[in-house]
C-alpha positions in Angstrom: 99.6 56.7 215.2 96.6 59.3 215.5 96.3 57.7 219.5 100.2 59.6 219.7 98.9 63.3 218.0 96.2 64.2 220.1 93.6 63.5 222.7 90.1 64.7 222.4 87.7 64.9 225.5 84.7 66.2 226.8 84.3 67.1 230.5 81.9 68.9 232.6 84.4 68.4 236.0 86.8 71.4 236.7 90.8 70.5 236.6 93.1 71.9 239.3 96.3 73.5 238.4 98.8 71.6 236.7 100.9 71.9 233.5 101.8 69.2 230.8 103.8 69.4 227.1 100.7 69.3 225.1 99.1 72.3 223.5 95.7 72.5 224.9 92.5 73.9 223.2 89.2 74.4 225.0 85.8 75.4 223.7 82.7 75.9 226.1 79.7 74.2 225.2 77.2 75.0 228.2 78.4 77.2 230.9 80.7 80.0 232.4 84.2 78.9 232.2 87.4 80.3 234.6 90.7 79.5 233.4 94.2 80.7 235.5 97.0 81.0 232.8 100.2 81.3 234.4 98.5 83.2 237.4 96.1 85.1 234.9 92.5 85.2 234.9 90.5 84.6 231.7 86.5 84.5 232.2 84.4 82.2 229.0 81.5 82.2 228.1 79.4 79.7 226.0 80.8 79.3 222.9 84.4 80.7 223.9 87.2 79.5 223.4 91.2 79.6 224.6 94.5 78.1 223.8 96.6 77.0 227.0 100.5 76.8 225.2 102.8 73.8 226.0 104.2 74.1 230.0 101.4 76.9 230.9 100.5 76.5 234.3 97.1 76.2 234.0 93.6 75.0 235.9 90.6 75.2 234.6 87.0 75.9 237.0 83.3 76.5 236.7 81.7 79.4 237.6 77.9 78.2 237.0 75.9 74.9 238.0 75.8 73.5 234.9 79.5 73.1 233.0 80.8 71.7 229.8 83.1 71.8 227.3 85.8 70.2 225.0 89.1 69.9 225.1 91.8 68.9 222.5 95.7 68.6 223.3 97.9 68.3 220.4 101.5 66.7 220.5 103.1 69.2 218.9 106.3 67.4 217.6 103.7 65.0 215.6 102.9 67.9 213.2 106.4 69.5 212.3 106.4 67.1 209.3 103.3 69.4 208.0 103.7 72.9 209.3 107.3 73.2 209.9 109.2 74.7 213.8 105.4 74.6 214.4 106.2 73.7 218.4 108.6 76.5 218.6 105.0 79.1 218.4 103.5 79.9 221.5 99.8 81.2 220.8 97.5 84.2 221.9 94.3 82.7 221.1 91.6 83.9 224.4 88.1 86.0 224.4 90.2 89.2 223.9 90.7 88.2 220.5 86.9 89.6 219.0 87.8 91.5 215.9 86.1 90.5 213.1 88.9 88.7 211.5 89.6 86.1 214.8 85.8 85.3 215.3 85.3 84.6 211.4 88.7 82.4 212.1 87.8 80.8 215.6 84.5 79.7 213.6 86.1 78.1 211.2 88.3 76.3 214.4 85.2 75.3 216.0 83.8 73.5 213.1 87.1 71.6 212.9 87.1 70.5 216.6 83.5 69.5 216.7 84.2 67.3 213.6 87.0 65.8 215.1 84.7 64.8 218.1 82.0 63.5 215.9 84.6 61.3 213.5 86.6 60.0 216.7 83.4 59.1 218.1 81.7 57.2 215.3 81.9 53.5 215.6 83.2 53.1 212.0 86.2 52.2 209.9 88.7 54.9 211.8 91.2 54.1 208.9 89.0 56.1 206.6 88.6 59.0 209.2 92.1 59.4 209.9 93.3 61.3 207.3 90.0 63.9 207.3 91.1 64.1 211.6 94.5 64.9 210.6 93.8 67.8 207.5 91.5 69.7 210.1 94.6 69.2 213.2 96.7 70.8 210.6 94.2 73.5 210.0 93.4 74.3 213.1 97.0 74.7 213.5 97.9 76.5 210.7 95.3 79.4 211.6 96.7 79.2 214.8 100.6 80.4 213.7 99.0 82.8 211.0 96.6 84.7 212.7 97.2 84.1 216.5 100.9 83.5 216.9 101.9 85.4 220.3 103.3 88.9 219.7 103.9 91.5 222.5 104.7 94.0 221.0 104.0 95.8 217.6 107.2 96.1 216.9 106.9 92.5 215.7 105.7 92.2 212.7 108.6 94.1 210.9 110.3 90.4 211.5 111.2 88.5 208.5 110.5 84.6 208.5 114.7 84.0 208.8 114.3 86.3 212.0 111.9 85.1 213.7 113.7 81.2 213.2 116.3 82.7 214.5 115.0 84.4 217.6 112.8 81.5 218.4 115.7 79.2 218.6 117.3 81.4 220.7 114.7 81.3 222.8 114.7 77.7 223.1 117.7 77.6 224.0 117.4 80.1 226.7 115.1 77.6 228.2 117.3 74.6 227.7 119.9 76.5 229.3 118.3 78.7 232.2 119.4 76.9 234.9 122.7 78.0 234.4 124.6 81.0 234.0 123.9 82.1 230.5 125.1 85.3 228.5 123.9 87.1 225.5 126.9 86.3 223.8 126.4 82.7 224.5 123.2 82.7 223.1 123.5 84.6 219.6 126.3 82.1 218.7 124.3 79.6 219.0 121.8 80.9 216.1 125.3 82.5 214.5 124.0 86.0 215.1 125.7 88.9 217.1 125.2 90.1 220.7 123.3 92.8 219.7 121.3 92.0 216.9 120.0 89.4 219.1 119.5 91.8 221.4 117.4 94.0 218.9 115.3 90.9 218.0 114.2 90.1 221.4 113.4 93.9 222.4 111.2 93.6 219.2 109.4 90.4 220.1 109.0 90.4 224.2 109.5 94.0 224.7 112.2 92.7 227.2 115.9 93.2 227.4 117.7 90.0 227.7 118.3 89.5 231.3 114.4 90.4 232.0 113.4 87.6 229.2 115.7 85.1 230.8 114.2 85.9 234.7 110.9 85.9 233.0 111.9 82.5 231.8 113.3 81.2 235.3 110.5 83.0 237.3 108.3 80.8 235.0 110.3 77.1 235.1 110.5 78.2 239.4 106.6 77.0 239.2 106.9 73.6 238.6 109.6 73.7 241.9 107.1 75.3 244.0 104.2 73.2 243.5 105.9 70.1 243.1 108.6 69.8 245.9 109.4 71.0 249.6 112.5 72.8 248.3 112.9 76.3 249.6 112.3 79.6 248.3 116.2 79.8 248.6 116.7 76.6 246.5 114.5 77.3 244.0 116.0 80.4 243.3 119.5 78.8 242.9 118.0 76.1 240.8 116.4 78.0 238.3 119.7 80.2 237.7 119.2 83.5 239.8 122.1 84.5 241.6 120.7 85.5 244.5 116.8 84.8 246.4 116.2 88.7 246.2 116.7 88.5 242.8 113.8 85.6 242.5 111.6 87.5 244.9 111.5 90.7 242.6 110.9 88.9 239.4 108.2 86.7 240.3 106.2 89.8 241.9 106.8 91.8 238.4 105.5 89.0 236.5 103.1 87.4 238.6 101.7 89.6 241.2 102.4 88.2 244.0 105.5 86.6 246.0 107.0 82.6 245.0 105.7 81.7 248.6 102.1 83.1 248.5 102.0 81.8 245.1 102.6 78.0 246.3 100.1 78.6 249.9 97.3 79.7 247.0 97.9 76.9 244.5 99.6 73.7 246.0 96.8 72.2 247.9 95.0 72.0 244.4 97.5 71.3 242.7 98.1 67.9 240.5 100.0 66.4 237.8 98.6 66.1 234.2 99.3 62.3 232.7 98.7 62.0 229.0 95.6 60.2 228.1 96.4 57.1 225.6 94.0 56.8 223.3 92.5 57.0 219.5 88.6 57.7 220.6 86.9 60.6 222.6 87.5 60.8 226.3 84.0 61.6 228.2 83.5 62.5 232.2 81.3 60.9 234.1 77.3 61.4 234.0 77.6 63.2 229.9 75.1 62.3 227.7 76.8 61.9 223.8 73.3 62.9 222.4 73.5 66.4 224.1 77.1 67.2 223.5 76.2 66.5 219.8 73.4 68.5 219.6 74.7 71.3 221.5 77.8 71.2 218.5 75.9 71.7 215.7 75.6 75.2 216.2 79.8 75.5 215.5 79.3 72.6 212.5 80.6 74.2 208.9 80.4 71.7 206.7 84.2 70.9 205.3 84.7 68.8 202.2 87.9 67.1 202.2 89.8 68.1 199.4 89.8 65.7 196.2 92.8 65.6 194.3 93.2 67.2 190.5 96.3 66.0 188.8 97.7 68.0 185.4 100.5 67.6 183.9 102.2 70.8 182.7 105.0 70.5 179.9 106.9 73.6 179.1 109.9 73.6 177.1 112.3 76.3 177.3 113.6 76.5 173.7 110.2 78.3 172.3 110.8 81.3 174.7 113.5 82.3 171.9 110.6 82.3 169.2 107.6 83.0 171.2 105.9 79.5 170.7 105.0 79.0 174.4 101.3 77.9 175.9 98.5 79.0 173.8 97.6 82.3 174.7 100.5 85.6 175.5 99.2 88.4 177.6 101.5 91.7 179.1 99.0 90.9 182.0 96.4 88.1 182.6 94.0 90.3 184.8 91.3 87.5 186.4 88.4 87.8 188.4 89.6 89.6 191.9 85.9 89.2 193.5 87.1 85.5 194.2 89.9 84.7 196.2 91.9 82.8 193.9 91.6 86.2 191.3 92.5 88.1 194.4 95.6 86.1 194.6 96.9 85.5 191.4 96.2 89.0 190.5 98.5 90.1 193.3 101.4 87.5 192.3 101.6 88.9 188.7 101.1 92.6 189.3 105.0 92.6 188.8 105.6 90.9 185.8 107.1 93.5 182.9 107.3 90.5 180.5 104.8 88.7 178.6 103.3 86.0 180.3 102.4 83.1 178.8 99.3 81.4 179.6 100.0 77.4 179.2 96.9 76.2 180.6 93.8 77.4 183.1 95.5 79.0 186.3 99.6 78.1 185.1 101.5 80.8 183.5 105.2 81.1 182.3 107.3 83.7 181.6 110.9 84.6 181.7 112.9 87.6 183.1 116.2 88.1 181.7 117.9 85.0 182.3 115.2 82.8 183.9 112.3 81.0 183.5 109.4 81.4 185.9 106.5 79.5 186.3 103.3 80.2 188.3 100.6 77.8 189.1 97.6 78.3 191.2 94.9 76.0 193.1 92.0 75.8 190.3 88.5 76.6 192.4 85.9 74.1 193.0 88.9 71.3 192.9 89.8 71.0 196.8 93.6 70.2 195.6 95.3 70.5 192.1 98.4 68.1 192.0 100.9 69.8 188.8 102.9 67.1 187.2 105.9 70.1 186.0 107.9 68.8 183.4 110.8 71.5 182.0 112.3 70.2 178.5 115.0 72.1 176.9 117.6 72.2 179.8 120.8 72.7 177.9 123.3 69.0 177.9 125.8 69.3 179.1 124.6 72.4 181.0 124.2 73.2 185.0 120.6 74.6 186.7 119.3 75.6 189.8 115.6 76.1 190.7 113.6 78.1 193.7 110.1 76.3 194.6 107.6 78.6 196.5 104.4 78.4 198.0 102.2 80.2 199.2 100.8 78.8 202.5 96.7 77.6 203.3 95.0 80.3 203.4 92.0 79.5 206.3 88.6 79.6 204.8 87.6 82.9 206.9 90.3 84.8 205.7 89.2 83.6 201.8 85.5 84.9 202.5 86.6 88.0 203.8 88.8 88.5 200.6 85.5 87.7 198.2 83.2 90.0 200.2 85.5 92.9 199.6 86.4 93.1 203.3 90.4 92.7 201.8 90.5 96.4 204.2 89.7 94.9 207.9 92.6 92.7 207.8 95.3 94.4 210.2 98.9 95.1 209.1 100.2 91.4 210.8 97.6 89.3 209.4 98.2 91.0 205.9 101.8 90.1 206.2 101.7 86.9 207.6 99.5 86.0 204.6 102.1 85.5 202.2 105.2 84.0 204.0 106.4 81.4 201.5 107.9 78.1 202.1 111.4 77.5 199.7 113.5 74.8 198.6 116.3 74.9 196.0 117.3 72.5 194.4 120.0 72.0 191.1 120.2 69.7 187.6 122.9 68.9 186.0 123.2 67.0 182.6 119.7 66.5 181.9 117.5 68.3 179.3 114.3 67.1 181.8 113.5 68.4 184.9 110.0 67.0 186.6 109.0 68.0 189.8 105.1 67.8 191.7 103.0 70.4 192.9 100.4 69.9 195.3 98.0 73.2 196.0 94.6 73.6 198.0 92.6 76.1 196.4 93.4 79.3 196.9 97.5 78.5 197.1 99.8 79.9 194.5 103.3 78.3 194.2 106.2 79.3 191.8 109.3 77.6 189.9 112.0 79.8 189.3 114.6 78.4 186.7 118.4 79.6 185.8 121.4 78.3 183.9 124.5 79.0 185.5 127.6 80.1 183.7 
């Protein structure tokens, strides 16, 4: 299975321009690196790194005797299961990114890669490895969509969660479709919005009007046409959707400098197909010596427990609300530490309460606002992962409930240090934001007076129950 989620390799030969459906991440080990981004330039240096999204046209060259580096490419679809529309994200993840927040970040990304190399390397039982390989794939990817998800314009992060859905299925569809004659119109019903607050969305995200996205989108799909068949500049055009050659010309040269035929004279004699590398170990050019590479790592190496598991079993029962017999300790507000990240956090998730809250056990309070129940648990420090075993008594027989889970998502380790060292002020407005989008599910009971559900936290992760009778 793993042999199907990525491929790990380490080269030191340079790779002419081609494209593939693989998110790509490179880190420079020895070296000055020059990678050509969909006719961009991005210089590396030792200890750089840069995310290449799925379909960038891409090659990668040296620009210094000795060269070396390693390269990961994630199937993307593999990992919806744990971070969910994860391959709808494209990424902004290059050497431009050096405020203090995206190095402390990328650090934390290196460590994960370079123990990724070492663990697929190691002649041992890979069984045992393969969970550790997947937790710092999801990791690495997680960061990735919190703190590096492409935005354009500033504009963007006044999206909600629902929006941005929304607009990025619109936008795959706009690739689906660009071939075609497509219309707004066409578009928003698709994601069962309207014309123009589609509209609005995209001007928010690309900075584009609709019909500049889409020729953006068709000027980008013409590539694979130019380097990859004899069709004219004429064809291409009519292929990828534009109504007219002129049309083509003038996007391409807004976008990428230069005209669809120059671009294929520059490019085509180096140009070749990527094919997807088969296999569950590390992938080494010719003439590398292990001993080096591994050496040359340890400088990136943070050493990452795994996290152990910490299973509780929470029992509340909703009848002693009426008399005050809930947990063992009632506070107005259970102020923690906030020099650690998990005080930080829990802090912040019961600043709003106006009811008592009811402490049942370390980290797992209860209280109830008007007509509901809510429960908050949090991931208890030092544990790596707290598993709650909720169990709800009381429920009401015959009587008819529904329920809101939330969670907070993983929080990166950088982003947690920054948070204990006071640094809580250098995070910028988007990363603040995009700290606390929340997963949901909602779920109802109906003639039971139990309800028992799991929750699974890393440290650091807050989730919460919300409980309510209907009438």
């Amino acid at each position: 299975m793993l042999e199907k989620m990525l491929t790990v390799s380490v080269k030191n030969k340079v790779q002419p321009i081609h494209w593939h459906d693989l998110l790509e991440l490179n880190l420079v080990l020895v070296g000055e690196m020059e990678v050509v981004r969909n006719n961009r330039v991005f210089s590396l240096q030792e200890g750089e790194m840069i995310v290449l999204n799925r379909d960038d046209v891409h090659s990668i060259s040296s620009k210094s005797e000795e060269f070396l580096y390693i390269q990961i490419q994630f199937s993307m679809e593999y990992y919806n299961q744990y971070i969910p529309d994860i391959w709808t994200v494209l990424f902004d993840c290059s050497p431009k990114n050096d405020d203090i927040i995206s190095q402390n970040l990328k650090a934390e990304m290196k460590s994960h890669l370079c123990s990724i190399v070492r663990m697929m390397d190691a002649h041992r039982d890979y069984v045992d490895a393969e969970k550790k390989i997947v937790y710092y794939c999801i990791d690495i990817l997680s960061t990735l969509k919190m703190a590096f998800a492409a935005v354009r314009s500033s504009e963007a992060s006044s999206l909600s969660e629902e929006q941005n859905g929304r607009l990025w299925k619109a936008i795959d569809y706009m690739y689906d479709n660009h071939a075609r004659k497509l219309t707004l119109h066409e578009v928003a019903q698709q994601v069962y919005i309207s014309a123009d607050y589609l509209s609005k969305l995209l001007k928010k995200q690309s900075g584009m009007a609709f019909e500049e996205f889409l020729s953006f989108i068709r000027a980008e799909m013409s590539i694979r046409a130019l380097l990859n068949t004899d069709m004219s500049i004429t064809n291409i055009a009519y292929e990828c959707g534009f109504s007219a050659p002129k049309y083509y010309h003038a996007a391409f040269l807004k976008i990428y400098g230069c005209a669809p035929l120059e671009y294929r004279k520059n490019n085509r004699k180096n140009f070749m197909m990527e094919r997807q590398k088969e296999a569950a170990k590390v992938l080494y050019d010719d003439g590398i010596d292990k001993r080096h590479v591994f050496k040359l790592m340890e400088k990136y190496r943070i050493l990452f427990e795994i996290p152990s598991s910490v299973q509780e079993t929470i029992r509340i029962d909703i009848r002693n609300f009426k008399n005050g017999a809930v947990g063992f300790g009632a506070v107005k507000y259970p102020k923690t530490n906030t020099k650690d990240f998990l005080g930080y956090m829990v802090d912040a998730a019961l600043a709003e309460i106006q009811t008592p809250c009811f402490k049942l056990c370390d980290h797992v309070y209860a209280w109830q606002e008007h007509d509901a129940i809510k429960l908050l648990a949090a991931g208890l420090e030092n544990s790596g992962r707290s598993e709650y075993v909720i169990q709800i008594e009381g429920l009401e027989n015959p009587g008819h409930y529904i329920y809101c889970r939330e969670k907070t998502p993983d929080i990166p380790d950088g982003i947690k240090k920054m948070i204990e060292k006071g640094e809580m002020h250098k995070l910028d407005r988007d990363l603040a934001g995009n700290l606390y989008h929340r997963t949901f599910e909602y779920g109802e009971v109906s003639h039971k007076q139990q309800l028992s559900m799991n929750i699974e936290l890393k440290e650091g992760q807050i989730a919460k129950i919300t409980l309510q009778k209907i009438k």
